[in-house]
N, C-alpha and C positions, 0 to 999 in steps of 0.2 A: 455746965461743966463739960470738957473736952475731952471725946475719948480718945486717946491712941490706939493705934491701928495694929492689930496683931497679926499674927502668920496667918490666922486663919481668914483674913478677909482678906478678898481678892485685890491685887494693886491694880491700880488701875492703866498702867505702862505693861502688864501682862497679857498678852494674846490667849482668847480662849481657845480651848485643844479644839484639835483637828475631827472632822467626823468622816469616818469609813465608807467609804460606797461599795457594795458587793459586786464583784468582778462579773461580765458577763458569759454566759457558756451555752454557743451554740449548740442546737438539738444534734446528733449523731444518729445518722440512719443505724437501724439495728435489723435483724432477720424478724424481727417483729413486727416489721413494718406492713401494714395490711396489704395483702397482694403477692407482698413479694414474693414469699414460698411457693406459691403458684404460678407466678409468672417465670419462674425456673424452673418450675416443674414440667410447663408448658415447653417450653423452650427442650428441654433434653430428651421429651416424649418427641416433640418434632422432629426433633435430630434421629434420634434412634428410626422412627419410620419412615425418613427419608434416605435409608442405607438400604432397606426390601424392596421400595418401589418396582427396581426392573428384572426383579426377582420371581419367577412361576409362583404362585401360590403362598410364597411370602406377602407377594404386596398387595394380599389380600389382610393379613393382618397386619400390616404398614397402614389399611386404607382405617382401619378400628383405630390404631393407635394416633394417627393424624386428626379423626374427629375430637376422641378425648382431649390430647392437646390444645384444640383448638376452640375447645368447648374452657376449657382452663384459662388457657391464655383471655380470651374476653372477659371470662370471669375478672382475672386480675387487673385487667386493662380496667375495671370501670370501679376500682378499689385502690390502686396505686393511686400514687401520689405524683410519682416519677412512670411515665408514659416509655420509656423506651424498654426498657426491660421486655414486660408481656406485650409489647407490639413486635417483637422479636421472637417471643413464642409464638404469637397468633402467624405470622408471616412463613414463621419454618415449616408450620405445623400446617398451615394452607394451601403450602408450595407441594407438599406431600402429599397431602390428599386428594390435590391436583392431576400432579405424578402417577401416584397411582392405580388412579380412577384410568387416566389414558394408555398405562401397559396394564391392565386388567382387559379393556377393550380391545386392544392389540391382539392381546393374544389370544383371546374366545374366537375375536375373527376370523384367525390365522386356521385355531384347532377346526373350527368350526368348513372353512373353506377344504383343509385338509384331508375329513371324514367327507366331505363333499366328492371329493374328489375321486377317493377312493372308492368309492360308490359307484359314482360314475365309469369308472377303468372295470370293475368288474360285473356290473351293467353288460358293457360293451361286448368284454369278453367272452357271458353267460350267451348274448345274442348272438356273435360272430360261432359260439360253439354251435348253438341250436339252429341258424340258419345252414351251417357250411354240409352240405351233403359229404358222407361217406364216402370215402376217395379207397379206388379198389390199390390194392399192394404194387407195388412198382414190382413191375418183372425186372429178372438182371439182366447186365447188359453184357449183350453177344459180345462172345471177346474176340479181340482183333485178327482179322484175317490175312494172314500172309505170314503169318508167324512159324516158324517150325514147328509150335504144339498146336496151330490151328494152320496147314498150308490151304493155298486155294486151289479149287479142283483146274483140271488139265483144261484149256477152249479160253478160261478167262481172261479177261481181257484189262491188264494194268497203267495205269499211265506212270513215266520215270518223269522225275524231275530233277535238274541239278541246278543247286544253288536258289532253288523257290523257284527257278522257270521250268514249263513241262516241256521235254523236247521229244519222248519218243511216248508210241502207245506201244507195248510190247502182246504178243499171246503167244500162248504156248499151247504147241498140238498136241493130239493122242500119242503118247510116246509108246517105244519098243521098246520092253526091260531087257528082253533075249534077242535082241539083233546080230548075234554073231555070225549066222548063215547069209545076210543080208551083204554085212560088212567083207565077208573073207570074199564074197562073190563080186565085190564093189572094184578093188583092185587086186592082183596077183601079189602084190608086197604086202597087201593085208596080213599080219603075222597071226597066229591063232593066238587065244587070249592065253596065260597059264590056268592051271590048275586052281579049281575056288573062285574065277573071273567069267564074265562076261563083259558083251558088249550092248551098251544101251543106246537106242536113236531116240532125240526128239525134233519134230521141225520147232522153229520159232518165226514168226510174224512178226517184222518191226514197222512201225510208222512214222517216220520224221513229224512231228510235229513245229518243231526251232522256227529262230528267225533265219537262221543260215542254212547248214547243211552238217551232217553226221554221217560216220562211217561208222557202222553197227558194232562189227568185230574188234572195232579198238575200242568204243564205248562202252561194251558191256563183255560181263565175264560171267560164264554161265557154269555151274559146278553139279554135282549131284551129292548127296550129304547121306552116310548110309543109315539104317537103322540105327546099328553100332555108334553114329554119330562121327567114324570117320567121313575126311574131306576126298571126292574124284574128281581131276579135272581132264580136258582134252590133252594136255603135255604130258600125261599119264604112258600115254601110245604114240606109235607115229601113223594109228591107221587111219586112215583117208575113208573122210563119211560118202555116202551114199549121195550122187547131186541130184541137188543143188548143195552147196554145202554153206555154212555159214557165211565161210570169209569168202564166198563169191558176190556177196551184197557188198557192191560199192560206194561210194557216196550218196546219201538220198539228200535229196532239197527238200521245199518245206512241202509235204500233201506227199510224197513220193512215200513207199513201198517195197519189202524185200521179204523173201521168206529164203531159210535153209535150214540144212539137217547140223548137228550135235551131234558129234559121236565120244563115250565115254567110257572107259573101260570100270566097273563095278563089280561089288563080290555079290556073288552068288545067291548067297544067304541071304533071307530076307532083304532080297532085292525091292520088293512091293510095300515094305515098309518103310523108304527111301523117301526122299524130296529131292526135287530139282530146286534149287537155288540162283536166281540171278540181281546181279549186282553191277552200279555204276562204279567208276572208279572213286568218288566221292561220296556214295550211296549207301545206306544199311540193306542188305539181300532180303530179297522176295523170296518167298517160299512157294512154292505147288507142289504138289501129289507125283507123286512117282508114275501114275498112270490113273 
């Protein structure tokens, strides 16, 4: 007998259902990953101690903080999976410890040369003290002669120079403060001196020295300078000195020679505390002693 086919048997023009395949889902790296933490850990320990390296006494713990890194970084290098990572801590971290292993060196050398030296400098000095003999006090020094507070005594003998060349040797004789008996007897127009005056004689010596020739009486101007510090000159008077007299020296050449008298009218008073003063026309005045 023939069954008919119900709903519940399968037709056979029906496709059987479809079957599922589970989707695939690549692994994702996560902070879990063995190594990782360390090889970042490594890596920023690097970093950090490669900013002391050229630092005094920092990149001394620069040089602690480079080994730990770098003792980390290989750790994780041989536990990743992924090699760049902790070969980037090992690298940082070795450049560092590199670094500053050689400004560590640097600079011991440097300190070490520097106390050397110092050493040395006062070595030197300790020796140059104990060798150098006791050196006796400098005496002072004689102060300048020809000056009004130091003149030079009467006989000495000065050389004039004009313009840096020496043209004459001058001296000056034993002078007379009180020459007035001398003078009035010299010529009749001799006029007596006034009241508080006197008349002073000095001879002077001059010596051409030049390349040319000199006339004494225009070249030099002779004054007498009193205590008081007034100025006496020969146009003071019209008296007429005793001869030879000055301006009887006429031209000398070079090696030639002249002596004459100076006659000056001066006061009285501390006459002996006086200077003679002589001077070129371009020259600062010499000074001598009144007698």
């Amino acid at each position: 007998m023939n069954e008919e086919p119900t709903s519940e048997t399968p037709d056979s023009t029906t496709p059987p259902p479809a079957v599922e395949t589970p989707a695939y889902t690549a692994p994702v790296a996560s902070a879990s990953t063995p190594g990782k933490g360390m090889a970042i850990t490594a890596l920023i320990i690097g970093i950090v101690a490669l900013l002391g390296v050229a630092i005094p006494v920092l990149n001394v713990f620069s040089a602690i903080l480079a080994v730990v890194g770098l003792v980390l970084g290989i750790v994780a290098l041989s536990k990743a999976t992924s090699k760049g990572l902790p070969l980037s801590g090992v690298i940082v971290s070795g450049l560092a410890l590199l670094l500053s292993i050689v400004f560590i060196v640097v600079y011991v050398t440097g300190f070490t040369n520097a106390v050397n030296d110092v050493r040395d400098d006062t070595s030197i000095i300790d020796e140059e003290q104990t060798d150098a003999e006791p050196q006796a006090p400098e005496e002072p020094a004689e102060a300048e002669q020809g000056t009004r507070d130091n003149p030079a005594p009467l006989g000495t003998t000065i050389e004039v120079s004009e313009f840096g060349q020496p043209i004459y040797e001058l001296t000056m004789g034993p002078s007379t403060l009180d020459a007035t008996a001398l003078v009035l007897a010299e010529n009749q127009f001799n006029e007596a001196p006034p009241e508080g005056f006197q008349y002073a004689l000095v001879p002077v010596t001059v010596t051409y020295i030049g390349d040319e020739s000199g006339l004494p009486w225009v070249d030099f101007t002779i004054e007498f300078v009193s205590a008081a510090g007034t100025t006496h000159t020969e146009s003071d008077s019209f008296a007429v000195a005793p001869a030879p007299t000055f301006m009887d020296i006429n031209d000398l050449f070079t090696g030639a020679s002249g002596t004459g008298n100076i006659v000056i009218l001066i006061p009285t008073e501390n006459a002996a505390g006086g200077t003679w003063a002589v001077s070129t026309l371009f020259g600062d005045p010499f000074f001598f002693t009144a007698e």
